[in-house]
C-alpha positions in Angstrom: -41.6 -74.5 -27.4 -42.3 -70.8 -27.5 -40.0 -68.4 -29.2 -39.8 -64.9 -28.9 -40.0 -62.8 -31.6 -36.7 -60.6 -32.5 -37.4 -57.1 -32.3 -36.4 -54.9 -35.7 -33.7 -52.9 -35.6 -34.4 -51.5 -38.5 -35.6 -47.6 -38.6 -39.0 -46.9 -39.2 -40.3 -44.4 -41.3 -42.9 -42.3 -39.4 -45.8 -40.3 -41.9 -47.2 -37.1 -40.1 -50.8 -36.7 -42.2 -51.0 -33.4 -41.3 -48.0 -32.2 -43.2 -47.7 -35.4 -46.0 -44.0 -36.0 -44.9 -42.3 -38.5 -43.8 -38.8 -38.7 -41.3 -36.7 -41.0 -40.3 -36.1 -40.8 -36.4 -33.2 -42.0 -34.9 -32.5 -43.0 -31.2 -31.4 -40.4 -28.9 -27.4 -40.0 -28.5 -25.6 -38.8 -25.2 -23.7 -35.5 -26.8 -20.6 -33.3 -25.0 -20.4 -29.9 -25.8 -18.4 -27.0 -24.9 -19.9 -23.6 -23.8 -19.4 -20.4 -22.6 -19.7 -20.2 -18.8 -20.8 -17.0 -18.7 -19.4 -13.4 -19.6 -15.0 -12.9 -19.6 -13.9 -10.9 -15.8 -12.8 -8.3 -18.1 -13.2 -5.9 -20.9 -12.3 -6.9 -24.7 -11.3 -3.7 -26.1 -12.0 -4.2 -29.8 -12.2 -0.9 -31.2 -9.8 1.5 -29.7 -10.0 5.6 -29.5 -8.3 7.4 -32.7 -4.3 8.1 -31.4 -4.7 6.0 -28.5 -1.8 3.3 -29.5 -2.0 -0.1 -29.8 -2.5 -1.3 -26.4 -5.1 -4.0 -25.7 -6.5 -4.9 -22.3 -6.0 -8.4 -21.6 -8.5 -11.5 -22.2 -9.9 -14.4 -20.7 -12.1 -16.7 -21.3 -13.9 -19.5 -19.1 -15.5 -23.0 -20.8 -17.4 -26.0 -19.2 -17.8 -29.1 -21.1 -20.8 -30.7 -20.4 -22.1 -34.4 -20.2 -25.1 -35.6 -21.8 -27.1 -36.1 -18.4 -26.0 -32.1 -17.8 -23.5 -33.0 -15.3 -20.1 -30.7 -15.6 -17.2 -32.7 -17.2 -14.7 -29.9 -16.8 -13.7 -26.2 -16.7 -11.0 -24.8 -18.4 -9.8 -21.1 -18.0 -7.5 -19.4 -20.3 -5.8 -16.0 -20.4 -3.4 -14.2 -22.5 -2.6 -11.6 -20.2 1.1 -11.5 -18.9 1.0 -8.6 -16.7 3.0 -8.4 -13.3 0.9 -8.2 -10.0 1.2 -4.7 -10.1 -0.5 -4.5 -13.1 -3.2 -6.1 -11.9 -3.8 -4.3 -8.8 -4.2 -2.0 -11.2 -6.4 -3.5 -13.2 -8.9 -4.7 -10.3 -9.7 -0.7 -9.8 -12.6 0.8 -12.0 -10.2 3.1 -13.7 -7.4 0.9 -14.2 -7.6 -0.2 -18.1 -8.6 3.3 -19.1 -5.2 4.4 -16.8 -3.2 1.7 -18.8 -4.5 2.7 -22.4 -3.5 6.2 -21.5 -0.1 5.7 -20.1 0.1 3.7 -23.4 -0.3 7.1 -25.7 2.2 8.4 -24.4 4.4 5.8 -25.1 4.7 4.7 -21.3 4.9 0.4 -20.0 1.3 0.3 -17.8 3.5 -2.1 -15.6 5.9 0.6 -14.6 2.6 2.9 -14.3 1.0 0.3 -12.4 4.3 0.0 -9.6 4.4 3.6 -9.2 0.4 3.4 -7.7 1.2 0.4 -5.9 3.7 1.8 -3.8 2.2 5.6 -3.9 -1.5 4.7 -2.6 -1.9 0.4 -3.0 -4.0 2.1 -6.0 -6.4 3.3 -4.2 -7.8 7.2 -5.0 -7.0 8.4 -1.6 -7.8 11.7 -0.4 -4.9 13.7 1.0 -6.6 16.2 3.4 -3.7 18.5 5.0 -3.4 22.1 4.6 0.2 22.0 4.1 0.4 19.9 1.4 -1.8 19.4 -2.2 -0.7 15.8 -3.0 -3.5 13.3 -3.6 -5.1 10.7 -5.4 -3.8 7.4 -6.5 -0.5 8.7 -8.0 0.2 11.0 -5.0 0.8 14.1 -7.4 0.9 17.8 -6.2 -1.6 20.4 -7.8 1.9 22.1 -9.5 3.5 18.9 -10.7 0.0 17.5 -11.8 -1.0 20.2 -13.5 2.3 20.9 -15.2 2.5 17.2 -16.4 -1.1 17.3 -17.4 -0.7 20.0 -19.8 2.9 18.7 -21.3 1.0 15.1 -21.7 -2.0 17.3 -23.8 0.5 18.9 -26.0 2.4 15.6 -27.0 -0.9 14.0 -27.3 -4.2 16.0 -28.1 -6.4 13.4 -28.5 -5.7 11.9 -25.1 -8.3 15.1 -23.6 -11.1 13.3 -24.9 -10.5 10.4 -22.3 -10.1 12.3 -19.3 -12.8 14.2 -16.8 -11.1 17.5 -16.6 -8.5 19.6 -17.8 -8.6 21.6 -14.9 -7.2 20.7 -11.3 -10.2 19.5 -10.4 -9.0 15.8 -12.3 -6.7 15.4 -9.9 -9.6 13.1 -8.3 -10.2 11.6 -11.0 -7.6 8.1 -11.1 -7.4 7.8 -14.8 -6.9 11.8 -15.5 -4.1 11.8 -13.2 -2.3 8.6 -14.7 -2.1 10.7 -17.7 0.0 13.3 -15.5 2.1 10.3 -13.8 2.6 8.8 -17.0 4.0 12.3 -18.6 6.1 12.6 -15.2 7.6 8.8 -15.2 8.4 9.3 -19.0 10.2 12.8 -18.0 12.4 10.8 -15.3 13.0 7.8 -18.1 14.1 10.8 -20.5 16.3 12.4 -17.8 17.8 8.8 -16.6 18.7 8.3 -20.1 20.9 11.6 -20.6 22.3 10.7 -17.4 23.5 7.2 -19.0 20.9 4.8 -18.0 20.1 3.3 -21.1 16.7 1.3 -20.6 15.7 3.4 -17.0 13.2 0.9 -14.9 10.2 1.9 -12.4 12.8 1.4 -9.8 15.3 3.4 -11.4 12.8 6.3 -11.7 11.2 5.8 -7.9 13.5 8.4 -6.8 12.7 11.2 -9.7 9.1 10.8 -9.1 9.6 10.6 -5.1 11.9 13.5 -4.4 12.2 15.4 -7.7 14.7 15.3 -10.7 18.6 16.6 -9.2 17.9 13.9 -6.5 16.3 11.5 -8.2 19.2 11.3 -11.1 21.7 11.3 -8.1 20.4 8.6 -6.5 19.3 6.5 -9.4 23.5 6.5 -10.0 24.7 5.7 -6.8 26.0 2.9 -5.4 24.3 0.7 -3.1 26.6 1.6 0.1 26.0 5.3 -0.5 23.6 6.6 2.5 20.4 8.4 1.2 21.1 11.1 3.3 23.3 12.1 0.8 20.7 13.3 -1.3 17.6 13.8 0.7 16.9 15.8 3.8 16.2 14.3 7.5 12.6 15.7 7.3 11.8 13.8 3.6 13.3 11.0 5.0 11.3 10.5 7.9 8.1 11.6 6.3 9.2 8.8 3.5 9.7 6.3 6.2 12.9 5.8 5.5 15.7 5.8 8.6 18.3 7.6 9.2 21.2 5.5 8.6 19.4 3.7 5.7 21.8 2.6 2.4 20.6 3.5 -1.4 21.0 -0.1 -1.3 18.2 -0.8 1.8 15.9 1.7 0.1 16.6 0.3 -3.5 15.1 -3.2 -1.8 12.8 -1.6 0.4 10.7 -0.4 -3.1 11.4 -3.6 -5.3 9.5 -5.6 -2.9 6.4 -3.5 -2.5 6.4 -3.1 -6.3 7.0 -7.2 -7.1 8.0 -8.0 -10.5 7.4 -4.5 -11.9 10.5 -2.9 -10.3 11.9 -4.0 -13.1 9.5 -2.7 -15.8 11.2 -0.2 -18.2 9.3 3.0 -18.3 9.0 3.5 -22.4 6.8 1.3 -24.1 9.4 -0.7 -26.6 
């Protein structure tokens, strides 16, 4: 009767001459490890401009976990941004973090920033070519009220000129120089709002101000939601504003939330 040897399971010790050493090898184990799969979508701000505020983009970060045999286990994706959808339309433009940061020196919510270029342009740097008119880019701003705001938004905060492209008109085609004017503009109509007894003014609140100027905008942002907006704006801004004749404060106040989402009810100052 034959019997077969039992194989050691014993480790060996293995001498490489060469070096006069001596290890002790083990058999390979299946491992699972977790790992980066590949860059975050967006930009970690880490170190932030001197006056700038404390804003910080928003972060996300994408991991795998994979099997010995290299198969993928799982993915797991994590943010810790809480933005509204507004915010990030915003956000999916070029210029839309460096808009956000500098709405944020001035002490201005990016949300209600971000609403404001939704509804003016979808957030897109449109060009407004018509002789009779100067408004243009993403915000929508005249060359007076642009430039006005501009220079008020410099004053409060100096150090805000080093971010932008020009302190000239010529930024007006620039998307993240002229959110510093719209943010100096929307914090103008929270400020006004506020005097006029709207404690904590939202970006739907101020969508009149910024629309069809302060006396308007203050009247409207009080009225009721029966009171017809040809109470306070003229047939011709009406109809160039898309909104009809017999049209309710009420109509128009729901007309805006839905094309700015969630943000309509954003307040304008940063808390």
């Amino acid at each position: 009767m034959l019997v077969k040897k039992r194989r050691s399971t014993r480790h060996r010790w293995k001498v490489l001459p060469a070096l006069g050493c001596s290890f002790l090898i083990y058999p390979a184990l299946a491992q699972t490890v977790n790992v980066p799969a590949g860059l975050p979508p967006t930009v970690n701000a880490t170190y932030q401009e001197v006056g700038m505020g404390g804003w910080t983009p928003p972060t996300s970060s994408t991991t795998q976990q994979i099997s010995g045999s290299g198969s993928v286990v799982s993915t797991t994706t994590t943010s810790s941004d809480s933005g509204t959808d507004a915010l990030q339309s915003m956000y999916s433009q070029s210029w839309g973090y460096a808009a956000a940061q500098n709405a944020s020196a001035l002490g201005v919510n990016p949300d209600a920033l971000a609403a404001t270029c939704v509804v003016e342009s979808g957030c897109r740097n449109v060009y407004t070519a018509n002789s009779n008119s100067s408004i243009t880019g993403a915000f929508q701003m005249s060359n007076g009220t642009y430039n006005e705001a501009l220079q008020k938004a410099l004053a409060s905060n100096p150090s805000l000129a080093s971010t932008i492209t020009n302190t000239g008109i010529s930024g007006q085609q620039d998307p993240a120089t002229q959110a510093v004017a719209a943010a100096q503009y929307l914090k103008d109509a929270a400020t006004t709002l506020q005097n006029a007894g709207i404690s904590n003014p939202t970006a739907l609140d101020a969508r009149a101000y910024y629309n069809f100027g302060p006396t308007a905008g203050q009247a409207i942002a009080r009225a009721t939601d029966d009171t017809p907006m040809s109470e306070f704006v003229s047939a011709s801004h009406m109809a160039s504003n898309g909104i009809s004749s017999n049209e309710t404060v009420g109509q128009w106040r729901a007309n805006v939330a839905s094309k700015m989402g969630s943000a309509a009810s954003s307040p304008i100052l940063s808390s």
